[in-house]
Jmol script that loads the backbone (N, CA, C; Angstrom):
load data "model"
ATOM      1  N   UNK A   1       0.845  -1.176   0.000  1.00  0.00           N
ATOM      2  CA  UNK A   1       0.000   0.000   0.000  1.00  0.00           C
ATOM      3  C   UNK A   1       0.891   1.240   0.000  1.00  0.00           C
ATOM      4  N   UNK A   2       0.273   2.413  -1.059  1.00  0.00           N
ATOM      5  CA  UNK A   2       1.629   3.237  -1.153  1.00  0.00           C
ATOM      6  C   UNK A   2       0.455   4.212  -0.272  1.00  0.00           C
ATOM      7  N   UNK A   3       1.134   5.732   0.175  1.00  0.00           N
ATOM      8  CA  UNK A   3       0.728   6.579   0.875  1.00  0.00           C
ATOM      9  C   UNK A   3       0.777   7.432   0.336  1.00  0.00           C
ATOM     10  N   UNK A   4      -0.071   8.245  -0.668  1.00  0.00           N
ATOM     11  CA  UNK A   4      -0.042   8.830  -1.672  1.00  0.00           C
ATOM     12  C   UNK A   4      -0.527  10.549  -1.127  1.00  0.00           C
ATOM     13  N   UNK A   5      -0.034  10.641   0.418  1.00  0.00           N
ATOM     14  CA  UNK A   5      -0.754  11.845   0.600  1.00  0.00           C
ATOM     15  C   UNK A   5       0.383  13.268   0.615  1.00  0.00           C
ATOM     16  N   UNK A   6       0.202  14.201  -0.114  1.00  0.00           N
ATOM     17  CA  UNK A   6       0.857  15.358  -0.093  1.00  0.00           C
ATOM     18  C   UNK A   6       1.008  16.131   0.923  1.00  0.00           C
ATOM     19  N   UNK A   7       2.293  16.660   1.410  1.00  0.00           N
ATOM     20  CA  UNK A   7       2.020  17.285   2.631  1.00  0.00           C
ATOM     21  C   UNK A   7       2.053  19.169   2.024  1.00  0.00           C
ATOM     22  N   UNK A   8       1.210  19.845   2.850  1.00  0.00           N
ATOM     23  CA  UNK A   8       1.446  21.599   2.864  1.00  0.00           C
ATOM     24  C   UNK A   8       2.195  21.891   3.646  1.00  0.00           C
ATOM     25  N   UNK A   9       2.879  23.263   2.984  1.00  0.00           N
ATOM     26  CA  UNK A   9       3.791  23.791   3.689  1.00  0.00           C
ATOM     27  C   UNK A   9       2.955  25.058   3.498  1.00  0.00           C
ATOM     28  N   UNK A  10       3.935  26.048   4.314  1.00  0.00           N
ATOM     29  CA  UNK A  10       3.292  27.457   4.605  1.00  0.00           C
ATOM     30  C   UNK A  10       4.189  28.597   5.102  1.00  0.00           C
ATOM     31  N   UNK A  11       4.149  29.603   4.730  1.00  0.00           N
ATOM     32  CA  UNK A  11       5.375  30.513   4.377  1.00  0.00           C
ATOM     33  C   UNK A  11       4.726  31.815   4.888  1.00  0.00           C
ATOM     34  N   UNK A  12       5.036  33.185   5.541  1.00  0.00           N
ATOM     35  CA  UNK A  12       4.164  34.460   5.578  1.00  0.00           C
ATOM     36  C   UNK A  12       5.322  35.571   5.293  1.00  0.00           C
ATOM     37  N   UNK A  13       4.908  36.358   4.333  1.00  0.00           N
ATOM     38  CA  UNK A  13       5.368  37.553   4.024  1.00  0.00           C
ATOM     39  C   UNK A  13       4.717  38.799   4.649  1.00  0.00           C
ATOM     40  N   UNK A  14       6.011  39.568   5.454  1.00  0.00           N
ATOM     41  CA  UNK A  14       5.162  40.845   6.222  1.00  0.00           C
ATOM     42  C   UNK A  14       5.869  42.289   5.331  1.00  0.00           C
ATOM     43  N   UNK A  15       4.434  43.226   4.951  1.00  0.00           N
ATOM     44  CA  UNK A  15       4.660  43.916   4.064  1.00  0.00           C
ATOM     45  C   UNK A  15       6.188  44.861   4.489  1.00  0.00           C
ATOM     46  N   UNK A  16       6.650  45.824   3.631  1.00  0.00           N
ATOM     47  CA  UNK A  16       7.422  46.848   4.116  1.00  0.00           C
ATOM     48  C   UNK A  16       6.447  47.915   5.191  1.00  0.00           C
ATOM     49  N   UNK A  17       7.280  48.668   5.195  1.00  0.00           N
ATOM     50  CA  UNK A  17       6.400  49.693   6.536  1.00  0.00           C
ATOM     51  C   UNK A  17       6.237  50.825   5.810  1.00  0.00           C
ATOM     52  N   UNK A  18       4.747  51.332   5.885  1.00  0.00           N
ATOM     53  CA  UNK A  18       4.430  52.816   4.916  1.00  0.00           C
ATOM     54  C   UNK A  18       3.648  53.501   5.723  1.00  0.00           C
ATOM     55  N   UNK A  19       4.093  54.795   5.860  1.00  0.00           N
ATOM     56  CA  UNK A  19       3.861  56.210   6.234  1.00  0.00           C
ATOM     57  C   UNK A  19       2.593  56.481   6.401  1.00  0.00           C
ATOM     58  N   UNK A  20       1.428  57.095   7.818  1.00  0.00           N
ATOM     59  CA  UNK A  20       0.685  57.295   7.446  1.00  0.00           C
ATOM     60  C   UNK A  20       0.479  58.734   7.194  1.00  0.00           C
ATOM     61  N   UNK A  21      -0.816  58.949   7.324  1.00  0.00           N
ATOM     62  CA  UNK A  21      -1.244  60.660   6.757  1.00  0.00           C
ATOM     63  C   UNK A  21      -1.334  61.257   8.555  1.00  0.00           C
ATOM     64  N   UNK A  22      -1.116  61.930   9.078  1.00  0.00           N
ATOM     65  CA  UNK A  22      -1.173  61.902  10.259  1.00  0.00           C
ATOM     66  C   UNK A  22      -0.854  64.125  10.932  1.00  0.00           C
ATOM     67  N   UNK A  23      -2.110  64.130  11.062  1.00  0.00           N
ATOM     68  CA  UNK A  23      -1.773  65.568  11.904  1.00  0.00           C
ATOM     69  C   UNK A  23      -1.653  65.458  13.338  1.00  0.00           C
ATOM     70  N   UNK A  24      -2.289  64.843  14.091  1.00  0.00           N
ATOM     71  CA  UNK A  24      -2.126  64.785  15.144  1.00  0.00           C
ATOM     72  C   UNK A  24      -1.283  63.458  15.730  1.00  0.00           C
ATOM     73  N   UNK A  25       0.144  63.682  15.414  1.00  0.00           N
ATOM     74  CA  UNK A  25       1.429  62.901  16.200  1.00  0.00           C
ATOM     75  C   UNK A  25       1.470  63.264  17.646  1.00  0.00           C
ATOM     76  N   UNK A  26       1.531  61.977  18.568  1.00  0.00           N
ATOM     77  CA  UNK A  26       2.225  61.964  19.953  1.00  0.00           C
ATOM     78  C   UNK A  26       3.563  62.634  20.164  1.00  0.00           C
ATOM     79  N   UNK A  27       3.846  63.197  20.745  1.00  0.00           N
ATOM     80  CA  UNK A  27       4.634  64.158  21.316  1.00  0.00           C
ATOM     81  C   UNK A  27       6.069  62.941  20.823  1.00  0.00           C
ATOM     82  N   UNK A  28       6.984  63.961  20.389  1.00  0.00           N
ATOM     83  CA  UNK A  28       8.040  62.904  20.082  1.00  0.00           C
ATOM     84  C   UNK A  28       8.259  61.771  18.811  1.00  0.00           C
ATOM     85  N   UNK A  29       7.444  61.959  18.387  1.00  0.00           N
ATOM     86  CA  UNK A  29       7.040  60.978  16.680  1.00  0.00           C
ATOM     87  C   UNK A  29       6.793  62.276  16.063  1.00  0.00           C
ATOM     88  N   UNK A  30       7.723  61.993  14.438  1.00  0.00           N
ATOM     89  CA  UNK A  30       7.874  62.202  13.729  1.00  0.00           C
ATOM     90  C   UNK A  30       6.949  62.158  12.576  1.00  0.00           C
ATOM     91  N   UNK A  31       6.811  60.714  12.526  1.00  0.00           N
ATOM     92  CA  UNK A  31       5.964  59.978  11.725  1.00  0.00           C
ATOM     93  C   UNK A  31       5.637  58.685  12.247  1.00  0.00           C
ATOM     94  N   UNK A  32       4.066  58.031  12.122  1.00  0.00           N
ATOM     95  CA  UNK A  32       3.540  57.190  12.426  1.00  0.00           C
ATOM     96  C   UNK A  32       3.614  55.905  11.165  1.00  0.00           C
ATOM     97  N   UNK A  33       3.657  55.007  11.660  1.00  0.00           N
ATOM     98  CA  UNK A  33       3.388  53.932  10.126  1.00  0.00           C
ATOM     99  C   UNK A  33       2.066  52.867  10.537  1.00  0.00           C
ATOM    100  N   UNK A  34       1.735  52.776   9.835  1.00  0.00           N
ATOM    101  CA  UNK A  34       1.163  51.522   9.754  1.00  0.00           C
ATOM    102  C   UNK A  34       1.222  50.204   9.705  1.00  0.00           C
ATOM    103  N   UNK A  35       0.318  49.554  10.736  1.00  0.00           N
ATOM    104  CA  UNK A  35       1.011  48.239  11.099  1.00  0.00           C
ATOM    105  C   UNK A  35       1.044  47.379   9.931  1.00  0.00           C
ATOM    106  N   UNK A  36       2.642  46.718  10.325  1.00  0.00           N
ATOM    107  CA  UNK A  36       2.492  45.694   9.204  1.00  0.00           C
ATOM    108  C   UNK A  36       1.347  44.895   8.751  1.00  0.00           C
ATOM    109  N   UNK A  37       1.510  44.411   7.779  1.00  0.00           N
ATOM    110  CA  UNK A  37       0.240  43.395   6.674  1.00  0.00           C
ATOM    111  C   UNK A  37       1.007  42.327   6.761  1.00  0.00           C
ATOM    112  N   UNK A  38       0.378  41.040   7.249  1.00  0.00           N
ATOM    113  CA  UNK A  38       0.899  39.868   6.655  1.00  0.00           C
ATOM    114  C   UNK A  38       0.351  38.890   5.560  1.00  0.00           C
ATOM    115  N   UNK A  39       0.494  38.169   4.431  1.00  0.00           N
ATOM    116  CA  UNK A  39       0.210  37.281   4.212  1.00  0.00           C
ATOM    117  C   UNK A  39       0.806  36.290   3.770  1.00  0.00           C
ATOM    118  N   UNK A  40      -0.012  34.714   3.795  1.00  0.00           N
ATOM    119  CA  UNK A  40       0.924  33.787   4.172  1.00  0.00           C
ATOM    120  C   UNK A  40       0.203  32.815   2.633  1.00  0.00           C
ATOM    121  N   UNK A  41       1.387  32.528   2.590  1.00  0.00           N
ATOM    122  CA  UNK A  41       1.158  31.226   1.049  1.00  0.00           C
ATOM    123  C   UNK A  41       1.626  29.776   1.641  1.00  0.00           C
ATOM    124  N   UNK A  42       0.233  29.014   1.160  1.00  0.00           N
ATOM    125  CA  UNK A  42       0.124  27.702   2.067  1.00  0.00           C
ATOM    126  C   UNK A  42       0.089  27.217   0.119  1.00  0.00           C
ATOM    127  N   UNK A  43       1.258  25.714   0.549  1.00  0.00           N
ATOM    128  CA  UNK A  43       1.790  25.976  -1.128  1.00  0.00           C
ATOM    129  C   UNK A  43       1.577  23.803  -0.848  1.00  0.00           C
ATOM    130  N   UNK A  44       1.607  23.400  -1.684  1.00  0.00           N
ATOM    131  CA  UNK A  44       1.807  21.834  -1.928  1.00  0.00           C
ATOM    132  C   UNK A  44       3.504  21.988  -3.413  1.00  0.00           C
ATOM    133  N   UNK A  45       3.408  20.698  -3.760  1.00  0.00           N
ATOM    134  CA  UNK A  45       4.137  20.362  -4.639  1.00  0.00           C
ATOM    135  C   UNK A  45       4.223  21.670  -5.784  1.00  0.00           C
ATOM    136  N   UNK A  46       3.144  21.994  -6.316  1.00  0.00           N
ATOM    137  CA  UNK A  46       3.435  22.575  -7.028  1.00  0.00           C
ATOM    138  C   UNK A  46       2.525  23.846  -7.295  1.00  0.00           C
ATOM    139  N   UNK A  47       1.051  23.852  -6.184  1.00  0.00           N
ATOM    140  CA  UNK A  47       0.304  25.086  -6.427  1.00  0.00           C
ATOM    141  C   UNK A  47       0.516  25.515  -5.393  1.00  0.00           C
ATOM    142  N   UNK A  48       0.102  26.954  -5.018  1.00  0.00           N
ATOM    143  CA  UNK A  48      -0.267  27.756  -3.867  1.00  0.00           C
ATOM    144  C   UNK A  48      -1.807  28.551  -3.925  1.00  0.00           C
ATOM    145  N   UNK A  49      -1.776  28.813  -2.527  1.00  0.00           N
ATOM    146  CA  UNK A  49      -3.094  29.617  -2.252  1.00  0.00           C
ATOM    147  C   UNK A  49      -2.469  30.755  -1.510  1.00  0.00           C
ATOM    148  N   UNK A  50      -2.670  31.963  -1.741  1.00  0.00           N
ATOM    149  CA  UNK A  50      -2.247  33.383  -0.764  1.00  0.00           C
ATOM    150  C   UNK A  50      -3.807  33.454   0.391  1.00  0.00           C
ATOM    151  N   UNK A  51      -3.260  33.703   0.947  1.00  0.00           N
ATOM    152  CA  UNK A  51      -4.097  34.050   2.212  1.00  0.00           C
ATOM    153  C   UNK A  51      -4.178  35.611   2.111  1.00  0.00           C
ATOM    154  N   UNK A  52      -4.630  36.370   2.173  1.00  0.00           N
ATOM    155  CA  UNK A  52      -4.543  37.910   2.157  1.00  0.00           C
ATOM    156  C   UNK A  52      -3.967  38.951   1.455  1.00  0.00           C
ATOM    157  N   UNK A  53      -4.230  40.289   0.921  1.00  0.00           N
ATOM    158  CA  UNK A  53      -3.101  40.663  -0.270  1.00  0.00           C
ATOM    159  C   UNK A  53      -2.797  42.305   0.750  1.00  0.00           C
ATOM    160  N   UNK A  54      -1.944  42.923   0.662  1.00  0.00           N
ATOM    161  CA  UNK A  54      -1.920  44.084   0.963  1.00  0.00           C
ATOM    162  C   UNK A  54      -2.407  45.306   0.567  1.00  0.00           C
ATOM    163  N   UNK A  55      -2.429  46.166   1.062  1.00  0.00           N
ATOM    164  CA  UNK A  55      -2.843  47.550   0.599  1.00  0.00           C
ATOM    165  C   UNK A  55      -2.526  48.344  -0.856  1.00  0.00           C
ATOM    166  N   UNK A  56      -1.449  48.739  -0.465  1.00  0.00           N
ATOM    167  CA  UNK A  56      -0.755  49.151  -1.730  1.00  0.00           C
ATOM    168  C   UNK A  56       0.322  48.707  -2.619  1.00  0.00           C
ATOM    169  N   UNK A  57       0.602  49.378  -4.080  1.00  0.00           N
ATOM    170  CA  UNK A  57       0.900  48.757  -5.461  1.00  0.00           C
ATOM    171  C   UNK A  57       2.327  48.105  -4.860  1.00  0.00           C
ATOM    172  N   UNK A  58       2.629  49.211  -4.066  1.00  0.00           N
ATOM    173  CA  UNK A  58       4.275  49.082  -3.580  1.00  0.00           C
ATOM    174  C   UNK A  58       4.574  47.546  -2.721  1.00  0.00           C
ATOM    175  N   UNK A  59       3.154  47.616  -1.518  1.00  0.00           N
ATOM    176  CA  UNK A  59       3.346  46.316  -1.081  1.00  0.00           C
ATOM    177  C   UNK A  59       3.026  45.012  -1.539  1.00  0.00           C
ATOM    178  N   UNK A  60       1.865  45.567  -2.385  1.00  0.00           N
ATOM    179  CA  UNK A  60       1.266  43.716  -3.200  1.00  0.00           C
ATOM    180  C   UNK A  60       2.511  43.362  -4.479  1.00  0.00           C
ATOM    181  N   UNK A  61       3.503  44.458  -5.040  1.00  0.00           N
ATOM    182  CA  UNK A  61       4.410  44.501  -6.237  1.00  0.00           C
ATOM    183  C   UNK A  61       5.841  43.428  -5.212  1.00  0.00           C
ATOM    184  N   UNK A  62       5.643  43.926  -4.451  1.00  0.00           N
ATOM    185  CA  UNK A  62       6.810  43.016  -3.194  1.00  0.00           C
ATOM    186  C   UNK A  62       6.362  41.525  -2.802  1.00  0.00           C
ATOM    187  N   UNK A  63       4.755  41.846  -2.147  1.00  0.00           N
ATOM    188  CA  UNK A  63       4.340  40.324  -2.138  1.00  0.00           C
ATOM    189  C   UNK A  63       4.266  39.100  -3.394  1.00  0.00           C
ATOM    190  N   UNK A  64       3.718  39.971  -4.647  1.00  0.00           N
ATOM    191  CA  UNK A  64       4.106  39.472  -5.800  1.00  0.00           C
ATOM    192  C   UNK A  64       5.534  38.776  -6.066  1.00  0.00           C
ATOM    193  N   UNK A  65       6.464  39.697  -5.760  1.00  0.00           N
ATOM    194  CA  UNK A  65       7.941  39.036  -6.329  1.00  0.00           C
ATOM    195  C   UNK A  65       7.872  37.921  -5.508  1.00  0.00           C
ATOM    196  N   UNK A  66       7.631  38.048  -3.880  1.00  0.00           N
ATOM    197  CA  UNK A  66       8.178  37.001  -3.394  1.00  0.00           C
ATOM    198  C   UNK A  66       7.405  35.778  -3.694  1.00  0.00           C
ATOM    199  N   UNK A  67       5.890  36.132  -4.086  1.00  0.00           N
ATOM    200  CA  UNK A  67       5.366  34.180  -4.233  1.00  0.00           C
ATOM    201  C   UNK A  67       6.018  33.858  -5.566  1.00  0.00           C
ATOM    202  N   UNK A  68       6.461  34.628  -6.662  1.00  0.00           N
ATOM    203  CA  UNK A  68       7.431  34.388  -8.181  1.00  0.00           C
ATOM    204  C   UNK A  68       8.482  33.587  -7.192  1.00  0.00           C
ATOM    205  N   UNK A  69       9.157  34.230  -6.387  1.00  0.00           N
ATOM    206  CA  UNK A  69      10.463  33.622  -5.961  1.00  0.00           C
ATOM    207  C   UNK A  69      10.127  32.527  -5.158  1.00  0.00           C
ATOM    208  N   UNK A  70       9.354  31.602  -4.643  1.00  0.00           N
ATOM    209  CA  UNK A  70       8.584  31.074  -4.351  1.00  0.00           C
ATOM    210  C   UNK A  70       8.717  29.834  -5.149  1.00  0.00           C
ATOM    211  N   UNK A  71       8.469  29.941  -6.642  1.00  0.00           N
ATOM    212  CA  UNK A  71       8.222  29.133  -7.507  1.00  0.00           C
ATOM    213  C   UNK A  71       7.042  28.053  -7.525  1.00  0.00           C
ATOM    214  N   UNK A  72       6.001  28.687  -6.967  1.00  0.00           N
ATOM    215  CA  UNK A  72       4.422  27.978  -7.029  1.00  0.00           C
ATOM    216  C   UNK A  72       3.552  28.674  -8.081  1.00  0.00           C
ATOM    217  N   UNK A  73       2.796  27.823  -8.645  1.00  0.00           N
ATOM    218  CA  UNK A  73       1.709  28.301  -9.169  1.00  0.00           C
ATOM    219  C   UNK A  73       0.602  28.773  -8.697  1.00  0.00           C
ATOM    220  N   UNK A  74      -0.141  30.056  -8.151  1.00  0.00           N
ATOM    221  CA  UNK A  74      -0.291  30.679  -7.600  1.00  0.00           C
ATOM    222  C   UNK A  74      -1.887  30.787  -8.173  1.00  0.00           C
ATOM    223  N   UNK A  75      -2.857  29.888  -7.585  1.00  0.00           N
ATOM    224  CA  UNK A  75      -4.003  29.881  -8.270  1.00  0.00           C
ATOM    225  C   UNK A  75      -5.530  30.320  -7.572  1.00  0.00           C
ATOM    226  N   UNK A  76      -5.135  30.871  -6.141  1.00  0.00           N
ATOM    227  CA  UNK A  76      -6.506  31.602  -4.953  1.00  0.00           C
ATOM    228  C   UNK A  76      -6.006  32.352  -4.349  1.00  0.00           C
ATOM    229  N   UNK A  77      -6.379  33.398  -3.970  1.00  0.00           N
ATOM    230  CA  UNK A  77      -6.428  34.433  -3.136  1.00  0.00           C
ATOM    231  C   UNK A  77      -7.201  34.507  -2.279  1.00  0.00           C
ATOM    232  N   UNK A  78      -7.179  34.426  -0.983  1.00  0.00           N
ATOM    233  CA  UNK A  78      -8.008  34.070   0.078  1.00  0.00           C
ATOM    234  C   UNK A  78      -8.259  35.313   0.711  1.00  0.00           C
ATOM    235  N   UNK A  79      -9.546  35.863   0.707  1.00  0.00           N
ATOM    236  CA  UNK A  79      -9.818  37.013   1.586  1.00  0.00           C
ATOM    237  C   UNK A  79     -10.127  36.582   2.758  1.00  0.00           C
ATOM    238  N   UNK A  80      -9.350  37.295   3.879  1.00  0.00           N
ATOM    239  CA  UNK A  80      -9.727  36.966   5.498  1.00  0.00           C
ATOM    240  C   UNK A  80     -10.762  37.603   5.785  1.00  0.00           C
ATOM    241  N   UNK A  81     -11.391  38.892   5.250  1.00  0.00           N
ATOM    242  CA  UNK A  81     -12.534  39.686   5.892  1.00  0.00           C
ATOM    243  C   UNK A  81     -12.352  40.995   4.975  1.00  0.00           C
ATOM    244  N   UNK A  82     -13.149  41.588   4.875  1.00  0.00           N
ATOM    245  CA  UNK A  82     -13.363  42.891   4.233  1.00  0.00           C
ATOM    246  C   UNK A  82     -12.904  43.919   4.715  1.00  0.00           C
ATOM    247  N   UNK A  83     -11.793  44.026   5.288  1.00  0.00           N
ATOM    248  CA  UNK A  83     -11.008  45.631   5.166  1.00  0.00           C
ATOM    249  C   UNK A  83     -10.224  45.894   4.035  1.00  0.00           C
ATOM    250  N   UNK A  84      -9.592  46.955   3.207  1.00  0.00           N
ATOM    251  CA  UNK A  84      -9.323  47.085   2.398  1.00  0.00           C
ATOM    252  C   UNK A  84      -7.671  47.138   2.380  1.00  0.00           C
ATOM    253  N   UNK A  85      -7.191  46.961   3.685  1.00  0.00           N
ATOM    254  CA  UNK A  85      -5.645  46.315   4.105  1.00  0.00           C
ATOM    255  C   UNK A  85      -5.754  44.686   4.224  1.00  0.00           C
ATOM    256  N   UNK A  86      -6.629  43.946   3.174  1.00  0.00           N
ATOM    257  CA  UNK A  86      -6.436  42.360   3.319  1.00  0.00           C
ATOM    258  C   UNK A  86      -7.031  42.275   1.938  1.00  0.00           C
ATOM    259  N   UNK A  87      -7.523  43.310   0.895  1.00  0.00           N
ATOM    260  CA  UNK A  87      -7.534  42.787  -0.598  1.00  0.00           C
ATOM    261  C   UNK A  87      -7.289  43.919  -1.444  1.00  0.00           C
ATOM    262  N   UNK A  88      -6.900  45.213  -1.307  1.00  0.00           N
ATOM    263  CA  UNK A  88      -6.415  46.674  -2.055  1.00  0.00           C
ATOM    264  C   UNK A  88      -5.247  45.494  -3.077  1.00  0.00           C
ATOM    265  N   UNK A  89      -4.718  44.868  -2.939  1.00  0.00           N
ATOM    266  CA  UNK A  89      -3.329  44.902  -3.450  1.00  0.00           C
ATOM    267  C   UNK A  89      -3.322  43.469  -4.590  1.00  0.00           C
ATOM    268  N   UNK A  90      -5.259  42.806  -4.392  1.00  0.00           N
ATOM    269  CA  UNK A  90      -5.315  41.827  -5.537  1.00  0.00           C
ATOM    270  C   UNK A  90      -5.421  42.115  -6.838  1.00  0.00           C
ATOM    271  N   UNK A  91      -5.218  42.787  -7.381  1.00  0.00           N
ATOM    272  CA  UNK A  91      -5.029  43.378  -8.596  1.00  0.00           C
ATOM    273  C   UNK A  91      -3.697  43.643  -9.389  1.00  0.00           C
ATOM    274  N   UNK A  92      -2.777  43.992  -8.341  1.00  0.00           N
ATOM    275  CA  UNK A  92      -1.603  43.330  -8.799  1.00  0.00           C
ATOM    276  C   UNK A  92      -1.313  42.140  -8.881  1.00  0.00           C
ATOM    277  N   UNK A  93      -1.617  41.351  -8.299  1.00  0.00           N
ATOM    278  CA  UNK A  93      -1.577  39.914  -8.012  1.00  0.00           C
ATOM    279  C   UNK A  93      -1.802  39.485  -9.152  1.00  0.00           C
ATOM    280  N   UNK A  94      -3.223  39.981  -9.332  1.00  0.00           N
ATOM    281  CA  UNK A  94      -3.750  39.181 -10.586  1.00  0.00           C
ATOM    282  C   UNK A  94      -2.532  39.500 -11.860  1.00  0.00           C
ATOM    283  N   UNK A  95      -2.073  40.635 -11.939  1.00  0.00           N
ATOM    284  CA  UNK A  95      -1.794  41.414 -13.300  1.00  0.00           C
ATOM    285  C   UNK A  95      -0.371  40.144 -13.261  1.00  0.00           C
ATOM    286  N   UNK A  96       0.466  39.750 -12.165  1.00  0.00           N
ATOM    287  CA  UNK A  96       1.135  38.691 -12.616  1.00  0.00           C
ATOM    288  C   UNK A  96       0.844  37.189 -12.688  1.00  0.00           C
ATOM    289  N   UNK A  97      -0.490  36.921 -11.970  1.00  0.00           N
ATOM    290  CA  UNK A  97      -1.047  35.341 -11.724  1.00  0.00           C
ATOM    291  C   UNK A  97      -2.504  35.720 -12.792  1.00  0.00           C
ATOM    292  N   UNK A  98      -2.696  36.129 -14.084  1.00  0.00           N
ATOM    293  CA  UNK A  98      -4.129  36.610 -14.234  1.00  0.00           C
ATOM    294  C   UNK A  98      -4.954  35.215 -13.915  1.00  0.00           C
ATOM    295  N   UNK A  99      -4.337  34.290 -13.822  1.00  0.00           N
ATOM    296  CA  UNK A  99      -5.164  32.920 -13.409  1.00  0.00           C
ATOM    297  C   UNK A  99      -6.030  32.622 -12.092  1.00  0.00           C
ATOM    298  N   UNK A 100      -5.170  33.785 -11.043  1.00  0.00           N
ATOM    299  CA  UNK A 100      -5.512  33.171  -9.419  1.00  0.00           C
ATOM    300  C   UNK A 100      -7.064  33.869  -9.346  1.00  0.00           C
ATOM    301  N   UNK A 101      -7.784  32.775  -8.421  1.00  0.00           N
ATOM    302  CA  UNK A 101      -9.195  33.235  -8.337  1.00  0.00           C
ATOM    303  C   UNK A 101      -9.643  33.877  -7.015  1.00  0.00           C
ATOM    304  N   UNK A 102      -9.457  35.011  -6.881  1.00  0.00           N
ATOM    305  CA  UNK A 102     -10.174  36.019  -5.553  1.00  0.00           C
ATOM    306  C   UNK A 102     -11.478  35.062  -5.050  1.00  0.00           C
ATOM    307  N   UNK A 103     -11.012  34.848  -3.674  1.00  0.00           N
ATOM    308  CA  UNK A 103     -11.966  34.115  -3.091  1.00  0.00           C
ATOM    309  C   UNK A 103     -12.599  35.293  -1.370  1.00  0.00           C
ATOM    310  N   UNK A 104     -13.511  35.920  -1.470  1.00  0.00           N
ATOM    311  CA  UNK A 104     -13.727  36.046  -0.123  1.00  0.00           C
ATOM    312  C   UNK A 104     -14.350  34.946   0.861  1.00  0.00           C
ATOM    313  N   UNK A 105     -14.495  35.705   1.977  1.00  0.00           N
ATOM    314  CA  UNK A 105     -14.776  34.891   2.777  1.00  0.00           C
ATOM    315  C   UNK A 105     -16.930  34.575   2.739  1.00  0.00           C
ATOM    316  N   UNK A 106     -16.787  33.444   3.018  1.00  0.00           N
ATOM    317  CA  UNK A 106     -18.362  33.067   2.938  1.00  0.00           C
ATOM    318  C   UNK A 106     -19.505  34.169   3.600  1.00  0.00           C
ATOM    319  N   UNK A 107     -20.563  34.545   2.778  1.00  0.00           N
ATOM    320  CA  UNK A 107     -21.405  35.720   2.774  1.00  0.00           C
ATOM    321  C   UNK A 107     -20.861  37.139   2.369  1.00  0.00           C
ATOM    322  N   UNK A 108     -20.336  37.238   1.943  1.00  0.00           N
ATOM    323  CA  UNK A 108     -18.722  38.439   1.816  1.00  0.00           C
ATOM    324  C   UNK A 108     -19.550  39.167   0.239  1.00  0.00           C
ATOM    325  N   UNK A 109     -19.166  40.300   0.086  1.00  0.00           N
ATOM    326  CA  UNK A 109     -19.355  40.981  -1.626  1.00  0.00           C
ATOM    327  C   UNK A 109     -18.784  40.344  -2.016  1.00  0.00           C
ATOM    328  N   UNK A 110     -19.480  39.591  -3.420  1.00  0.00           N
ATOM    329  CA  UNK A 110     -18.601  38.434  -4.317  1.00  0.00           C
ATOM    330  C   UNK A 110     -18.181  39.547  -5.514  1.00  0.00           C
ATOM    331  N   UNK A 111     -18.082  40.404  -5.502  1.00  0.00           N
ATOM    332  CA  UNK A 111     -17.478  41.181  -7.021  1.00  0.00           C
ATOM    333  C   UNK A 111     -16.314  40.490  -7.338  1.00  0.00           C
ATOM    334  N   UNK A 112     -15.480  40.122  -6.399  1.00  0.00           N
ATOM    335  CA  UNK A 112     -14.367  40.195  -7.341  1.00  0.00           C
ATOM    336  C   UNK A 112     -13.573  39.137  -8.432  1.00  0.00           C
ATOM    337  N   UNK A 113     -12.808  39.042  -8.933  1.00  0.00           N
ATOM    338  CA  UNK A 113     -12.994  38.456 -10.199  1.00  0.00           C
ATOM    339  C   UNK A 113     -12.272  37.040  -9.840  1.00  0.00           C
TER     340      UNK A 113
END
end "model"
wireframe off; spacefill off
backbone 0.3
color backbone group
């Protein structure tokens, strides 16, 4: 009897750190950032699924390189919930995976493609 079962692995990329818009700084800050974004690619032999995409072009263009460097085929995008710091940045995604399928989460706005 052979054991024909594949195991997942799982990997998380945390975005760079970007600047917010901010007039009212705490005494002593300069500038405030925004908390990191993570998302994590849960990958088998040869496909992956992204768990979450980031905000902006700058951070999803970074998360992008790294699932390329990665070397998975990159075929769902998993929305965790509807803020726009967990899917702003699927559109780049797509523009290098145009294959991967935006998945939100169950009862969620299905627009996306």
């Amino acid at each position: 009897m052979h054991n024909h079962t594949k195991l997942l692995s799982w990997k998380v990329f945390v975005t760079p750190g970007v600047a917010t818009v901010s007039d009212d700084l705490p005494p002593g800050e300069a500038v405030r950032m925004w908390s990191p974004i993570s998302s994590t690619l849960i990958y088998g032999e040869r496909d992956a699924v992204l768990v979450d995409a980031p905000t902006t072009v700058e951070q999803a263009e970074a998360l992008t390189d790294w699932v390329v460097d990665n070397g998975k085929n990159l075929t769902t995008i998993y929305v965790t919930h509807g803020h726009g710091d967990h899917f702003f940045g699927i559109g780049t995604l797509q523009d290098r995976f145009p294959t991967a399928r935006a998945t939100p989460p169950p009862g969620s706005y299905t627009g996306f493609r």
